[in-house]
N, C-alpha and C positions, 0 to 999 in steps of 0.2 A: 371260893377257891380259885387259883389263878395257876395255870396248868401253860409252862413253857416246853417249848420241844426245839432242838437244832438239831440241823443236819448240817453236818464238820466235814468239808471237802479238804483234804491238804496233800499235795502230791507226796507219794513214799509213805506214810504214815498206814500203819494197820488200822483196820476197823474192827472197831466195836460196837456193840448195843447195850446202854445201861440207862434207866432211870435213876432221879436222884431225889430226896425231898431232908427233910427237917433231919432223917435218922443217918445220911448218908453222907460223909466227909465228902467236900466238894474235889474235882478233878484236877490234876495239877497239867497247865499247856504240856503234849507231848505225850500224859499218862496214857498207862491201859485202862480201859476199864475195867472193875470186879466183877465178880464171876456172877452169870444172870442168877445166882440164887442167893446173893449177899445182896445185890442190888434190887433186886426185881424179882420177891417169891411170888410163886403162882403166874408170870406172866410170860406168854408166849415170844420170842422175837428168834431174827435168825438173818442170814446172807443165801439167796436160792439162787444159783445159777439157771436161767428159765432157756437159754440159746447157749450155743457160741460166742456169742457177743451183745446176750441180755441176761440182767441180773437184777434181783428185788432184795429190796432189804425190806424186814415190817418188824413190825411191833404192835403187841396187842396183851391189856391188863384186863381186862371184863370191863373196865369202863371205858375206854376209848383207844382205837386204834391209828399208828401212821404204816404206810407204805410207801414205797419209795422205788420205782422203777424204772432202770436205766436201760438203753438203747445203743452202742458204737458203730457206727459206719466208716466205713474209710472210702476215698479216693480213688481216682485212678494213679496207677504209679507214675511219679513224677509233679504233681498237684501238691503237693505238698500241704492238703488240707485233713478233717477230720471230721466229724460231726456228733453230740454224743442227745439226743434226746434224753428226755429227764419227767417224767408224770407221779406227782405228788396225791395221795388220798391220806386223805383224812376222819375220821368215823366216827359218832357219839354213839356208846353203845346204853346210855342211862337211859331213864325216862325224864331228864330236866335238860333246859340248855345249856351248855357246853363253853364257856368262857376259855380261848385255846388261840395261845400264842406260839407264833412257827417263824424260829431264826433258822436261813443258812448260812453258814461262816463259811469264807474262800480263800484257799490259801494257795499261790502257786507259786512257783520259783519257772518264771520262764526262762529259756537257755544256761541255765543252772546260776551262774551269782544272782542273788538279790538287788536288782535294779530296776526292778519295776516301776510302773506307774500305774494307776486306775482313777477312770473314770466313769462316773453312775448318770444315766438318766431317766427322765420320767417323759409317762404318757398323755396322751392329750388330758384326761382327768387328774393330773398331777399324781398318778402313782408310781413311784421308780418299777421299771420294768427292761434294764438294760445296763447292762456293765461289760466296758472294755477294758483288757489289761494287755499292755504294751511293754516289750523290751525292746529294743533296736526293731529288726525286719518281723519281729515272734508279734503273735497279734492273738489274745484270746476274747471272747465275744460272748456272753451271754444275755439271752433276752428273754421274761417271761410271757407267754405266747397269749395266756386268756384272763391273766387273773395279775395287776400289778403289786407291790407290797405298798403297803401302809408306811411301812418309814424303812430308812438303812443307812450304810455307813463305812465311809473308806476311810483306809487308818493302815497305821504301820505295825505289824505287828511285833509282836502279839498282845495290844493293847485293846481291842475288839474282843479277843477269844477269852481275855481276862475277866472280861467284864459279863460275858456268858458263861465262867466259867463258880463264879461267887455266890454269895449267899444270900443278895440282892436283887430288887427286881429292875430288867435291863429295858432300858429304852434306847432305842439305837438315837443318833446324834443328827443322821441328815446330814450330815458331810459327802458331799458329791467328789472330790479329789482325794488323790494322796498319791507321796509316790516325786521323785523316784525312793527308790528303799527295798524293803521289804510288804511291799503293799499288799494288803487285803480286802476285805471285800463283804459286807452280811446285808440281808435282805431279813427283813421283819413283815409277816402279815398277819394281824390280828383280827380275830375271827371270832364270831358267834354261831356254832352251830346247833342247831335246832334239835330237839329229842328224837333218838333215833335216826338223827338224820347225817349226810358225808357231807365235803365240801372237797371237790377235787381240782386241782390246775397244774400246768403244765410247760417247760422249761429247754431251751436249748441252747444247748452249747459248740461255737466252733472255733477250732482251733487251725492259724495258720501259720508253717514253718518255712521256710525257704531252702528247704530240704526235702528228697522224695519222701513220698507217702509214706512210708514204713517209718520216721521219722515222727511222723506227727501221730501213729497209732502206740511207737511205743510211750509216748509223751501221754497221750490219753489212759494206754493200760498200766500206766503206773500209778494213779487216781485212786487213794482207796477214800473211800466214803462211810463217814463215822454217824452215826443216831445218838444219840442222847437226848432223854427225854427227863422233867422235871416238875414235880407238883409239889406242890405246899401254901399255906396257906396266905392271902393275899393280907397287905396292908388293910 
């Protein structure tokens, strides 16, 4: 069995939580997702506001669980920066190991038109663990802190999100550019987890505006963050 899961970053867009497999129409760029009991009976998920400015999303079937816990800081006024911490868990709740593919797709529109650019890099062991997206002075930053992905891929969208989005299984391309455009942005790690056992890492994001702080917080609280998850049966 080959069990993929993303997490769908795209500024303005509402969040959802659905899984998908063989019985369930696949999702169109944009849509909502079905109601967790057409998509996902018997399984737990949900959006928990844990702060003021922390928030968990999870997901959990009896056989394996994700969570997904976000962190917002702001600045001093005037700094025009932001900072959003990000710590991903992962869970096999079976007793066999756990074959468990984890995409995140990034979608942002920095200073509202579509002009972006992105660029991905990797760490001294060859694992991408860092993605810059660029509009004129806008500058967004993301780096994974302990754990890099296995493969990823910048692209214009929505040709990445299409392709997590089908009835096939996705291998991101390793394209490190893209851009200017519509650029985006996914990160792939492909994982073996052990019976019974988690696999946790962790993520952050900063964003910088050339505007005061209140600028780049509401730039950040408009981030909604999407789960999708998807099992069936592999090649």
């Amino acid at each position: 069995m080959r069990r993929k899961w993303s997490v769908r970053q795209r500024q303005a867009d509402a969040p959802w939580v659905s899984e998908r497999n063989a019985a369930v129409a696949p999702l169109a760029s944009g849509a909502r997702a079905q109601s967790p009991a057409a998509a996902n009976t018997g399984a737990a998920q949900g959006i928990t506001p844990t702060s003021a400015r922390q928030s968990r999303i999870s997901y959990f079937n009896g056989s394996y669980g994700v969570s997904v816990d976000y962190r917002l800081t702001g600045f001093s006024a005037g700094s025009g920066l932001s900072h959003v911490d990000e710590v991903i868990s992962i869970t096999n709740a079976t007793a066999s190991p756990l074959e468990f593919h984890f995409f995140q797709y990034s979608d942002f529109n920095l200073g509202g038109a579509p002009g972006d650019s992105v660029r991905i890099g990797t760490d001294a062991f060859g694992r991408f663990n860092e993605a810059l997206q660029t509009n004129g002075p806008i500058r967004l930053a993301e780096s994974s802190v302990n754990l890099g992905a296995n493969r990823a891929e910048a692209n214009i969208s929505p040709l990445t999100l299409t392709s997590l989005n089908d009835a096939t299984i996705t291998v991101l391309n390793n394209s490190t550019s893209a851009g200017p455009g519509d650029a985006s942005w996914a990160f792939e790690w492909d994982l073996t987890i052990g019976a019974g056992g988690s696999v946790g890492f962790s993520k952050v994001k900063d964003v910088q505006i050339p505007e005061p702080s209140s600028a780049a917080l509401i730039l950040i609280g408009t981030l909604a963050c999407a789960i999708y998850g998807r099992q069936r049966a592999g090649r």
